[in-house]
MARKE-567537 format. One record per residue (C-alpha): x, y, z. Coordinates in steps of 0.1 Angstrom, whole numbers, plus 5000, padded with zeros to 4 digits. Layout:
! residues N
X,Y,Z;
...
//
This chain:
! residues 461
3058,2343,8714;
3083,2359,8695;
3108,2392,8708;
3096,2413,8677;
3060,2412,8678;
3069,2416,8722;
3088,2447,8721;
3055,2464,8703;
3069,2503,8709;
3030,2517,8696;
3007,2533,8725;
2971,2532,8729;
2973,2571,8713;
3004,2571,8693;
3030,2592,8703;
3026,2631,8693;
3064,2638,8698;
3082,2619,8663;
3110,2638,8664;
3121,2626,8706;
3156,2610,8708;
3145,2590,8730;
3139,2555,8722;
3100,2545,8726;
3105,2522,8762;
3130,2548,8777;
3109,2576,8773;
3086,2552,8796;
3108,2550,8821;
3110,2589,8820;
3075,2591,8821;
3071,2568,8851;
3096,2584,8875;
3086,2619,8868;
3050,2607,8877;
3030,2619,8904;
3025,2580,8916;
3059,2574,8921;
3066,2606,8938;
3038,2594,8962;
3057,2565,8971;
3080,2578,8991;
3049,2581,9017;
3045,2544,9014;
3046,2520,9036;
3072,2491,9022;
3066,2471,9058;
3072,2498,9087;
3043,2523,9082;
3051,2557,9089;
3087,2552,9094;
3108,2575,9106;
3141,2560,9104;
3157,2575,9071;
3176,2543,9065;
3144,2516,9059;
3131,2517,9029;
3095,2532,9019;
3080,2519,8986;
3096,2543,8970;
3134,2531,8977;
3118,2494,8972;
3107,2501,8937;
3136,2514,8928;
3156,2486,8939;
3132,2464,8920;
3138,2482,8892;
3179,2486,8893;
3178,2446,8902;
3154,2434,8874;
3167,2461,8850;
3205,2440,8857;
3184,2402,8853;
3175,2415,8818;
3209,2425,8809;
3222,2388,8818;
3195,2373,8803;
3198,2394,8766;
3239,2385,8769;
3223,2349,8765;
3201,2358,8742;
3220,2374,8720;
3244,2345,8721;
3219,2326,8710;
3210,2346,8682;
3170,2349,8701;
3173,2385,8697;
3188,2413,8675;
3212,2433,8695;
3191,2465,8696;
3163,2446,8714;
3188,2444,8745;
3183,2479,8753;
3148,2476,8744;
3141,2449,8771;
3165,2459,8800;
3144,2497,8795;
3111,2476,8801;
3121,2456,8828;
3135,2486,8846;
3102,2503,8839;
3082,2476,8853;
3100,2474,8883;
3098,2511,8892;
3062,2512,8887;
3053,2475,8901;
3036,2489,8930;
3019,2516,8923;
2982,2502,8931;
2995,2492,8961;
2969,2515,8987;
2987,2532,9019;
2996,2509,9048;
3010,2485,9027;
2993,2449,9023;
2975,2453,9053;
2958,2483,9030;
2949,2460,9005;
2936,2435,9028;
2912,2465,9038;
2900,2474,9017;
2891,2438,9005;
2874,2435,9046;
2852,2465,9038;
2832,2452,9007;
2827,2424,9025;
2816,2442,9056;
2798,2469,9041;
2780,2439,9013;
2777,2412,9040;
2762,2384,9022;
2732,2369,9047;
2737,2334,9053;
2703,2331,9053;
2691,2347,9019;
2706,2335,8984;
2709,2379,8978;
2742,2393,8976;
2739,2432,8980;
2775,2437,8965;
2760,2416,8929;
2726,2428,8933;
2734,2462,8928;
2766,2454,8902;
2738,2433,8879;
2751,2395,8894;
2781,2400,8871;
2805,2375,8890;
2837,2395,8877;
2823,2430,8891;
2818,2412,8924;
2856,2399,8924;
2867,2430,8915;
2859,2448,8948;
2858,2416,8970;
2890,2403,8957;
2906,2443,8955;
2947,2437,8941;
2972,2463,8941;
2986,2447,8908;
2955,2453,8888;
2953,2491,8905;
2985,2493,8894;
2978,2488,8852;
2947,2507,8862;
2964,2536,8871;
2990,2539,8842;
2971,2529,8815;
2936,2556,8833;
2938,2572,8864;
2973,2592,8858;
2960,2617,8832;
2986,2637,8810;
2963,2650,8781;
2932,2623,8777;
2920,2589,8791;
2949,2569,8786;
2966,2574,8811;
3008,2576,8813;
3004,2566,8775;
3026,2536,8781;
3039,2513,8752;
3023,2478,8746;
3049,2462,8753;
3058,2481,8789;
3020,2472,8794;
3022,2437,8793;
3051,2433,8811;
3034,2450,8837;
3009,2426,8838;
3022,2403,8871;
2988,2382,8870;
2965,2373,8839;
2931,2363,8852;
2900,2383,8858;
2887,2380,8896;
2864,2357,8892;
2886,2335,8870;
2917,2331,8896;
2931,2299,8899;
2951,2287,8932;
2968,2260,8911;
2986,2286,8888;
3008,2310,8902;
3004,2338,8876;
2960,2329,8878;
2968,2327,8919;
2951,2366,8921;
2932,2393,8899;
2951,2405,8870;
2931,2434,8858;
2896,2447,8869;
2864,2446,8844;
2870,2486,8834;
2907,2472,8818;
2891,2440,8797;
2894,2458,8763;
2927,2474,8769;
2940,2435,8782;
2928,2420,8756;
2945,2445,8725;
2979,2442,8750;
2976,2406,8742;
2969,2408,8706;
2993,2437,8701;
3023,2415,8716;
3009,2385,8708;
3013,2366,8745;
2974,2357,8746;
2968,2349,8779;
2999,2339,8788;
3023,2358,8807;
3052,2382,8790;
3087,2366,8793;
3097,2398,8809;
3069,2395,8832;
3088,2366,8852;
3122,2388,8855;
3106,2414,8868;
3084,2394,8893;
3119,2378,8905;
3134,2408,8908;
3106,2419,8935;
3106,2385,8954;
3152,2388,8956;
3145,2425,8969;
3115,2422,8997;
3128,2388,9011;
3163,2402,9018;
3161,2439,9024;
3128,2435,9049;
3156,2414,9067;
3182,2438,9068;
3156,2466,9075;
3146,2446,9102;
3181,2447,9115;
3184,2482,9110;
3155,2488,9129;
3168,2467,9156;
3138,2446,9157;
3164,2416,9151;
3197,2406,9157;
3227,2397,9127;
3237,2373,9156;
3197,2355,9152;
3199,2356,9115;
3229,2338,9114;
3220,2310,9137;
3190,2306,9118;
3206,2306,9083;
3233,2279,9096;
3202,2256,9112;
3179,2259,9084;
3208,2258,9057;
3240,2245,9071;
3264,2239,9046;
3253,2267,9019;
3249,2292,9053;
3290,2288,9053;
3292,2293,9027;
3272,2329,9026;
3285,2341,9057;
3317,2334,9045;
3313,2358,9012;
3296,2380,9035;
3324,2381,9055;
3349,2386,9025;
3332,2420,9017;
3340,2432,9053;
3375,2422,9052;
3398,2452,9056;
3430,2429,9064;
3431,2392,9069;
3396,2391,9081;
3373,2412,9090;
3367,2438,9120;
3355,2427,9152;
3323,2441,9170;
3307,2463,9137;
3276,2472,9143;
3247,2449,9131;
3234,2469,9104;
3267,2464,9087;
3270,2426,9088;
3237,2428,9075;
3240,2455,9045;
3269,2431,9035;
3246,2399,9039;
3219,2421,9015;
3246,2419,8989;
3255,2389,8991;
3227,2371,8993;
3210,2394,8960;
3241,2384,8938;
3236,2348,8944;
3197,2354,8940;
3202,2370,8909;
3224,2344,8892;
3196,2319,8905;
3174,2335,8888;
3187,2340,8851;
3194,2303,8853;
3162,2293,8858;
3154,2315,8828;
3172,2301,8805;
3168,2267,8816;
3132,2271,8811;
3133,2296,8782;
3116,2275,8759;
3082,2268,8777;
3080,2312,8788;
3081,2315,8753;
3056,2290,8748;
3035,2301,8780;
3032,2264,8789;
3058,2275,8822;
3036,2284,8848;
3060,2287,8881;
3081,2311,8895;
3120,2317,8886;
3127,2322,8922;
3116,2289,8935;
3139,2270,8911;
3171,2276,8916;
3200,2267,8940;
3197,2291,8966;
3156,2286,8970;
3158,2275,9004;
3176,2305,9012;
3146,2325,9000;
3121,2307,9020;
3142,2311,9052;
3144,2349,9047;
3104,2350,9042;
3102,2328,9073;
3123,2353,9093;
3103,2382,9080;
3068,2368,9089;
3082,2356,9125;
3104,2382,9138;
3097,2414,9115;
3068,2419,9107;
3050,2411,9137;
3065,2433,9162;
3037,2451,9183;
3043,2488,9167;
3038,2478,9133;
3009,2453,9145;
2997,2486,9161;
3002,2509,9131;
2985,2481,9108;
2956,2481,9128;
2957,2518,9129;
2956,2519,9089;
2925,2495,9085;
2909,2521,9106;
2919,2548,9088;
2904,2531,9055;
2875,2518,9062;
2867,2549,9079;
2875,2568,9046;
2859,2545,9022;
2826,2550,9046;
2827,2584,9041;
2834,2586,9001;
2808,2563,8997;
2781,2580,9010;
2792,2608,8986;
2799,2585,8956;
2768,2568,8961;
2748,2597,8956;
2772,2614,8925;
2750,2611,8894;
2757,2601,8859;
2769,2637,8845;
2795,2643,8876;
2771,2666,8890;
2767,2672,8926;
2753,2701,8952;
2779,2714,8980;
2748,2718,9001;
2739,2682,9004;
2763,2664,9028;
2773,2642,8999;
2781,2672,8976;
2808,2684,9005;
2822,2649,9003;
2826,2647,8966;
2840,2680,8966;
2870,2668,8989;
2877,2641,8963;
2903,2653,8937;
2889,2666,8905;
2915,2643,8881;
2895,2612,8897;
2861,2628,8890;
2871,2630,8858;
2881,2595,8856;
2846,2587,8865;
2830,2608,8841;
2851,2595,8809;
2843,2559,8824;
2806,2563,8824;
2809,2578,8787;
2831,2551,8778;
2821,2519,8792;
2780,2516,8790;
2783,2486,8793;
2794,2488,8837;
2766,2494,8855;
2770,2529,8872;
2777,2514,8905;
2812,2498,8897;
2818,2535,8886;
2809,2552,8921;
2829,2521,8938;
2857,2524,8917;
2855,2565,8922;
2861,2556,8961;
2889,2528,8958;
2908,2548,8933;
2905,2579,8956;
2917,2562,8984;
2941,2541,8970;
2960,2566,8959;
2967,2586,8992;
3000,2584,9008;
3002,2575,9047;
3001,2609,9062;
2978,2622,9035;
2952,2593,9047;
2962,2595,9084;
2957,2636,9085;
2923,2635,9065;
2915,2608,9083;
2921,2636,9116;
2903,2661,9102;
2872,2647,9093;
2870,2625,9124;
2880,2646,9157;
2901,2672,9142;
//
């Protein structure tokens, strides 16, 4: 791959505005944050859902830590770069704007609840398809024509491929394409690179879906356009790093904020899990709190751990743009097929912050409680959109009469639109992926309390 033929700045329709000062991948970024999507992420659950404490984060505060943390791994990495003479020194601005970019917008397919969305929304295709154990028939294939990567699409439903869905279709400015994103934002925003029914558990970047069957053509001109073919953009792996240094240690400190955990248990399991390297992070830790010769006694928990967050993200961070450029050579090649995070130094540190996350935060009973809630709430939605979407024929049209009709009428008029441009467009889909896709991209795209109230009104008022 080569940093010319990445940093592509042309859009699927090219740009009407010449005359912008803004440099092509900025005026993504600017795109992206004034975006209706993003907004909507401030009603997101990041892992407390429906939170009322002001101080955790939401999605919204996540991504845009992801995005200030990958947007600083790019500048590192283009200072070596540059050194190197890999890259001229506009392209520094050029790549920091992308990686910022894709951080900011990394979760915008991500459905309300969280994961424990996407994880319903996967359990109701295969509830509402139940394959028979005794028949060879598959309702879900039969009526998507046995195409294998229609069937993964719904059964194996990802946030990520939801997510280049909705920039590059669903978010409609003046036509079909979308946020009108440069190629080379695009393809950095591609986390994963395989269809659904070509994932692969022994590569990380095949591990889940990368894109659903209505994106194929635009994934495959990304690829020519920037030249990665199916491997992954270098950028791609920053930004991806940047996520996995931000969840794993701010969950932790949320979790302390939200009292679900004590510094005091962190730190014991930090020094029995990492013993001499634990010293030496609670020492640095300590060194930020210092107002004299040491630091304060009795602060209050949430303090210890805000200065453990930023602590244990600088170390993460130099980890990471290590790994980088220790392994430059084979991204560019896209022969490297692991993740930045688990390489370096401070790896095990990582796993014992994801350890402490799935054993002491995000298990306590109220969000177990509110989780379960959620998968209610959308399977009981995607019941009811489907019996209008199932009905909604070819030219959009429907009677508010007919039970149906009311239903499609509550479903926002940008996403019928969607599915009227898709059925013109893409022949080749067989009308049902449309009407399923009409009812995940509806309900994928609610907040929490938009979901949760609807969900009220239409249930028991």
């Amino acid at each position: 791959m080569k940093w010319e033929q990445l940093l592509n700045p042309k859009r699927p329709r090219p740009s009407s505005r010449p005359d912008d000062h803004r440099e092509e991948f900025e005026r993504d970024f600017d795109r992206s944050i004034f975006s209706a999507p993003v907004k909507r992420l401030q009603d997101k659950t990041q892992v407390f859902p429906l939170e009322p404490h002001d101080a955790v984060r939401t999605r919204l505060t996540h991504s845009l830590e992801v995005s200030s943390v990958a947007r600083g791994l790019a500048t590192l990495v283009c200072q070596w770069l540059l050194e190197q003479r890999e890259i001229l020194p506009p392209m520094e601005g050029q790549i920091t704007a992308i990686a910022k970019t894709c951080g900011l917008i990394h979760d915008l397919g991500n459905p309300p609840f969280g994961h424990a969305g996407e994880i319903a929304i996967q359990g109701w295709f295969r509830s509402r398809f139940p394959v028979d154990p005794k028949s060879t028939l598959d309702p879900l294939a039969t009526v998507l024509n046995d195409d294998e990567q229609l069937v993964g699409d719904f059964r194996k439903f990802e946030g990520n491929a939801q997510t280049l869905r909705l920039v590059s279709k669903l978010q409609i400015l003046a036509d079909q394409n979308g946020l009108n994103l440069t190629f080379g934002t695009l393809s950095a925003a591609c986390k994963y690179i395989s269809p659904s029914h070509k994932t692969d558990g022994t590569q990380h970047a095949k591990s889940k879906p990368g894109y659903f069957a209505s994106e194929n053509r635009l994934v495959e001109r990304l690829r020519d356009e920037t030249g990665t073919g199916p491997a992954r953009n270098p950028i791609t792996f920053l930004v991806e790093a940047a996520d996995d240094i931000v969840y794993s240690v701010c969950d932790v400190e949320d979790g302390i904020k939200k009292g679900v955990i004590r510094w005091r248990d962190v730190e014991d399991v930090l020094r029995s899990k990492l013993k001499d390297q634990a010293d030496e992070i609670i020492k640095l830790k300590d060194m930020i709190l210092k107002t004299g010769k040491s630091a304060p006694e009795d602060l209050p928990d949430d303090i210890h751990g805000t200065a453990f967050r930023s602590v244990a993200i600088g170390l993460l961070v130099r980890d990471v743009v290590n790994s980088f450029i220790e392994r430059y050579e084979a991204i560019m090649e896209g022969s490297y097929f692991g993740e930045l995070i688990t390489e370096g130094s401070h790896t095990a540190l990582v796993d014992c912050l994801k350890e402490i996350g799935r054993s002491k935060v995000y298990c306590t009973p109220s969000t177990l409680k509110l989780e379960l809630m959620g998968r209610r709430i959308i399977c009981d939605l995607m019941d009811l959109f489907w019996e209008g979407a199932r009905q909604l024929s070819g030219d959009g049209k429907f009677k508010t009469k007919d039970f149906s009709g009311k239903i499609l009428a509550l479903v926002s008029e940008n996403y019928r639109r969607v599915f009227l441009n898709s059925i013109s467009e893409m022949k080749e889909l067989p009308v049902a992926y449309h009407r399923l896709q009409l009812v995940t991209d509806y309900v994928c795209g609610m907040t929490d309390s938009f979901a949760k109230q609807l969900h009220s009104e239409v249930s028991n008022g």
